[in-house]
N, CA, C and O atoms as CSV, one atom per row, in Angstrom:
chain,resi,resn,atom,element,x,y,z
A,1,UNK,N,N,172.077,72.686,92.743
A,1,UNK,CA,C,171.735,73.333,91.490
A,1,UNK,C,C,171.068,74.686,91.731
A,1,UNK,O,O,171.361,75.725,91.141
A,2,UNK,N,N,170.049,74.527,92.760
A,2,UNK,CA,C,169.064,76.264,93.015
A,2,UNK,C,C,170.970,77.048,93.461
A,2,UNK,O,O,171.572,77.896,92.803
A,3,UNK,N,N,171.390,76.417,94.632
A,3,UNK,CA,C,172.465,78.008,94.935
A,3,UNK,C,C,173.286,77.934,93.433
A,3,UNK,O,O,173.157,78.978,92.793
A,4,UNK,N,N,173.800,77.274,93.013
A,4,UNK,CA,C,174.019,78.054,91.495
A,4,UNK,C,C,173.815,78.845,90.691
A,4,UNK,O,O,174.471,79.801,90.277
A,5,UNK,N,N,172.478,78.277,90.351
A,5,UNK,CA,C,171.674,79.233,89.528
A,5,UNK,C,C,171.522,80.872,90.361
A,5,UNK,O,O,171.816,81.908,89.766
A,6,UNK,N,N,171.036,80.854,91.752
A,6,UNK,CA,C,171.046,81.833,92.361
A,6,UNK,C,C,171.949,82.594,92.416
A,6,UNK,O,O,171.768,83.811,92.396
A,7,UNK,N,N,172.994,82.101,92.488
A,7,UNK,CA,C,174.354,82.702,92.798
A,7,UNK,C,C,174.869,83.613,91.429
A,7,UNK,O,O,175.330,84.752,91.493
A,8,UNK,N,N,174.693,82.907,90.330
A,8,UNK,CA,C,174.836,83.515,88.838
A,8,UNK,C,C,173.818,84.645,89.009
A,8,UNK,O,O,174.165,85.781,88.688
A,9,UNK,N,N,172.886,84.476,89.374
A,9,UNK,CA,C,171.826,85.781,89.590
A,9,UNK,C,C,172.069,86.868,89.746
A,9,UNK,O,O,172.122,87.866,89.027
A,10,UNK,N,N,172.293,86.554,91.180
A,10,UNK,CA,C,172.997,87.271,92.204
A,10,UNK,C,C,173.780,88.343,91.898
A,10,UNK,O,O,173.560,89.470,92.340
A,11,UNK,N,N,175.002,87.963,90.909
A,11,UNK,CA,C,176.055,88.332,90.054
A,11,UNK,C,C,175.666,88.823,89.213
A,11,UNK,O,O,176.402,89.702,88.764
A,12,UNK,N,N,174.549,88.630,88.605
A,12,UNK,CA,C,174.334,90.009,87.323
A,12,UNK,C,C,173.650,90.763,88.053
A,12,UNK,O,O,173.629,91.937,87.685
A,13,UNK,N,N,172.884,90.422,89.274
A,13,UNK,CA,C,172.237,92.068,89.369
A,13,UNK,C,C,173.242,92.968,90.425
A,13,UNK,O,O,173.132,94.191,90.510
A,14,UNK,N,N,174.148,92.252,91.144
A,14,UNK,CA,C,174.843,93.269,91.288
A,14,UNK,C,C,176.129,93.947,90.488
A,14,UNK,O,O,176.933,94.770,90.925
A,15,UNK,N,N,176.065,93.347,89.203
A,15,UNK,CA,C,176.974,94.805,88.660
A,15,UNK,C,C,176.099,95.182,87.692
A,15,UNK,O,O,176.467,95.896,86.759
A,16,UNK,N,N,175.217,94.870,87.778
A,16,UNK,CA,C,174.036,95.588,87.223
A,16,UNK,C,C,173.462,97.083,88.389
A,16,UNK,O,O,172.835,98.126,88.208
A,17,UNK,N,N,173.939,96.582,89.254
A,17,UNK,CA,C,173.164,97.727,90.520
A,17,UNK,C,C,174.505,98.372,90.308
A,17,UNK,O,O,174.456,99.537,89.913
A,18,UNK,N,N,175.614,97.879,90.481
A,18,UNK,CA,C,176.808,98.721,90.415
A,18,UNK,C,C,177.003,99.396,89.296
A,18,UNK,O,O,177.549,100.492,89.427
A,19,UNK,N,N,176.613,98.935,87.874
A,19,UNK,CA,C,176.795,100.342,87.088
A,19,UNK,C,C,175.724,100.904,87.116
A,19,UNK,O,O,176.017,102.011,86.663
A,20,UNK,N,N,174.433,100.923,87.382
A,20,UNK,CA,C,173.443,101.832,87.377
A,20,UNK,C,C,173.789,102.445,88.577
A,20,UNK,O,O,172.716,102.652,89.143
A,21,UNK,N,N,174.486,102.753,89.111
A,21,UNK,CA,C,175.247,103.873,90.569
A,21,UNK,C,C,176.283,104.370,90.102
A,21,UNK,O,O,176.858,105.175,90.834
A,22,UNK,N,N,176.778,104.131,88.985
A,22,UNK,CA,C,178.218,104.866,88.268
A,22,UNK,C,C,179.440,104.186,88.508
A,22,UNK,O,O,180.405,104.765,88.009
A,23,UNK,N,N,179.781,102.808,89.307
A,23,UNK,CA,C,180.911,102.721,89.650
A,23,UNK,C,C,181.564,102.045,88.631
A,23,UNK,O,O,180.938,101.668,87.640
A,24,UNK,N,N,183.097,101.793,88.802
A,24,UNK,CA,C,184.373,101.762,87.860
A,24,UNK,C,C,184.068,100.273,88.000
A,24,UNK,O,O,183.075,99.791,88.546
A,25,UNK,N,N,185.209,99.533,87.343
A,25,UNK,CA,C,185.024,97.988,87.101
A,25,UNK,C,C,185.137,97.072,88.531
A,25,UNK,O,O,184.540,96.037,88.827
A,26,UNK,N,N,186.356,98.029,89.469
A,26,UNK,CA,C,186.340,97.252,90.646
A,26,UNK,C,C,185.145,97.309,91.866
A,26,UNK,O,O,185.133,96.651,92.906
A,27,UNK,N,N,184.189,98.265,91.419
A,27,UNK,CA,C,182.657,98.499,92.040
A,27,UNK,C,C,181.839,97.641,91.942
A,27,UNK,O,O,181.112,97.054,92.744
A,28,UNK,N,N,182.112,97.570,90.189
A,28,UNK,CA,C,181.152,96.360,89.682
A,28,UNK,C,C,181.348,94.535,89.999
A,28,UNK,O,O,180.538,93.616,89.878
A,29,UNK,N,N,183.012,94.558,90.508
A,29,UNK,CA,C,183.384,93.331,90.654
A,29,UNK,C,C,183.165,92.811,92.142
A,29,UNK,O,O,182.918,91.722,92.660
A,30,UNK,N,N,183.389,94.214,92.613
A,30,UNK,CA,C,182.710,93.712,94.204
A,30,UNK,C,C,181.192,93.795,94.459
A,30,UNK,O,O,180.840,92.976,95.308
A,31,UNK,N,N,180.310,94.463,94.022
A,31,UNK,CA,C,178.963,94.251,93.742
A,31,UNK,C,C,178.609,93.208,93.168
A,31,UNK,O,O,177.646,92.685,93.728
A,32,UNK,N,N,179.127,92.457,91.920
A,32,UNK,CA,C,178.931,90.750,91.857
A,32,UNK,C,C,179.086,90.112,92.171
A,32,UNK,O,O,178.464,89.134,91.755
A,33,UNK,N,N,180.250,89.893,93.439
A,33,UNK,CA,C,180.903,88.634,93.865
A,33,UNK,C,C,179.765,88.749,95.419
A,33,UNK,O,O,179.174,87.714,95.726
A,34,UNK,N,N,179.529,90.103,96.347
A,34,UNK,CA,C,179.038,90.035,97.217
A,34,UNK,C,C,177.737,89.662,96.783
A,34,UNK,O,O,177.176,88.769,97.419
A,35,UNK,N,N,177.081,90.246,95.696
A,35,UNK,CA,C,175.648,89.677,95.618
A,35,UNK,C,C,175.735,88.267,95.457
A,35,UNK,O,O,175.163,87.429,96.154
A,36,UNK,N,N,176.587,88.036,94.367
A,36,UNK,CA,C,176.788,86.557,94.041
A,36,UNK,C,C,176.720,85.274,95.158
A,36,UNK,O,O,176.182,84.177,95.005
A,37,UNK,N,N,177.437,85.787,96.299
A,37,UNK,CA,C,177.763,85.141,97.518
A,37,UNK,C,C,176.180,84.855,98.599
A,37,UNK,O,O,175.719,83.929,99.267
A,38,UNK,N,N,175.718,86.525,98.179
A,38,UNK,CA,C,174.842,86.590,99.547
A,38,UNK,C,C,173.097,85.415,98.585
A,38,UNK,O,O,172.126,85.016,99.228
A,39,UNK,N,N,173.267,85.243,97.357
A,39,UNK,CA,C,172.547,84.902,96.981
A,39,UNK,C,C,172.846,83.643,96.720
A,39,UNK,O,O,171.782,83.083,96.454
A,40,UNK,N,N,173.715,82.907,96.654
A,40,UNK,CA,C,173.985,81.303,96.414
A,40,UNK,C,C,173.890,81.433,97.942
A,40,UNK,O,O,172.763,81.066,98.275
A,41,UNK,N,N,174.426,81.708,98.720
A,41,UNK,CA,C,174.077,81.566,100.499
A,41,UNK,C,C,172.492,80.633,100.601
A,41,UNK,O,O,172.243,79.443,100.797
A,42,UNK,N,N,171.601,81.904,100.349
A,42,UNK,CA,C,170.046,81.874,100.434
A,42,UNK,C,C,169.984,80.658,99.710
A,42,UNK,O,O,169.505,79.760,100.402
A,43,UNK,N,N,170.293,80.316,98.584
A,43,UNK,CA,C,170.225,78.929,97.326
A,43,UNK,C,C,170.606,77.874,98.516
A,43,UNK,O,O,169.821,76.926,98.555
A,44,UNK,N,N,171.561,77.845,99.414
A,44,UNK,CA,C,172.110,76.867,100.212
A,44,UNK,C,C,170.896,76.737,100.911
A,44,UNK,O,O,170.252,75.704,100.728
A,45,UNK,N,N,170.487,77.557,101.644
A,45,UNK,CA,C,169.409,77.791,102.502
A,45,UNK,C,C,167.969,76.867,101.918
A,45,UNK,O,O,167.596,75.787,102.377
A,46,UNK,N,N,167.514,77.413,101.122
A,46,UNK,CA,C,166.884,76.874,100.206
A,46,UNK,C,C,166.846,75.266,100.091
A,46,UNK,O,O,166.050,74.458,100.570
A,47,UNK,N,N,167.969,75.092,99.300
A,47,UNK,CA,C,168.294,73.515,98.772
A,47,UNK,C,C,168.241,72.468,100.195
A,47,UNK,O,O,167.990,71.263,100.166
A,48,UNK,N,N,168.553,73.299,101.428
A,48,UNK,CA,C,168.418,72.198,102.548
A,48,UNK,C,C,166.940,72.480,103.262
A,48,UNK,O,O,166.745,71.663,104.161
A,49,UNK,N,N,166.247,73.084,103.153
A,49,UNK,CA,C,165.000,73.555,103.597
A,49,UNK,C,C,164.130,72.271,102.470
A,49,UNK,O,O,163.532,71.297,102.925
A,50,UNK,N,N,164.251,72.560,101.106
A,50,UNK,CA,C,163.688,71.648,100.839
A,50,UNK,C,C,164.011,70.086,100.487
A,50,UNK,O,O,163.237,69.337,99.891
A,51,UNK,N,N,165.051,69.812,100.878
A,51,UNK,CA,C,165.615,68.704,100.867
A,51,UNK,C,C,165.107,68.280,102.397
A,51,UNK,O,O,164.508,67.207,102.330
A,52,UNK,N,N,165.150,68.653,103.371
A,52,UNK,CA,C,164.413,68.164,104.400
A,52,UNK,C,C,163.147,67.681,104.359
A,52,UNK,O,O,162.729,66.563,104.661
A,53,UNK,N,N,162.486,68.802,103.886
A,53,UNK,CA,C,160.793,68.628,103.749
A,53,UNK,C,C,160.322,68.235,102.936
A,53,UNK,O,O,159.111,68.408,102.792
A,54,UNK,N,N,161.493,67.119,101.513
A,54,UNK,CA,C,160.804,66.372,100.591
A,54,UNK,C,C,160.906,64.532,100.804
A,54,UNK,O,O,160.329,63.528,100.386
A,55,UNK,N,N,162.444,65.029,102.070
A,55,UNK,CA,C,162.575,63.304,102.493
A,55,UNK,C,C,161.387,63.026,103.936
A,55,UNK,O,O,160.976,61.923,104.294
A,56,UNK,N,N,161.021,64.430,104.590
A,56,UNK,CA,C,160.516,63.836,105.613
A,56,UNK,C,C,158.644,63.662,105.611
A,56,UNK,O,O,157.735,63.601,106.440
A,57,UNK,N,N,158.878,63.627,103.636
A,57,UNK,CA,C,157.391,63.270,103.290
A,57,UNK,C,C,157.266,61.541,103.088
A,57,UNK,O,O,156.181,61.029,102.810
């Protein structure tokens, strides 16, 4: 559920960063999908970091 949510994040702020830099729609589509990606990544990261350290309580 966190890399989800993250990942949707992710995705608005980068075509959010991509039109506040001026670019055309395919700027903005690759600025969401890479943020999108690099930020559900971290969510993965996340979700097993604390999934470890809530079973090995």
């Amino acid at each position: 559920m966190i890399y989800t949510v993250l990942g949707i994040i992710g995705a608005i702020i980068g075509g959010l960063t991509a039109r506040k830099r001026g670019g055309n729609r395919m700027d903005i589509a690759q600025y969401a999908a890479s943020f999108g990606i690099a930020f559900a990544l971290l969510g993965v990261v996340i979700t097993v970091l604390l999934d470890r350290w809530l079973t090995a309580a």
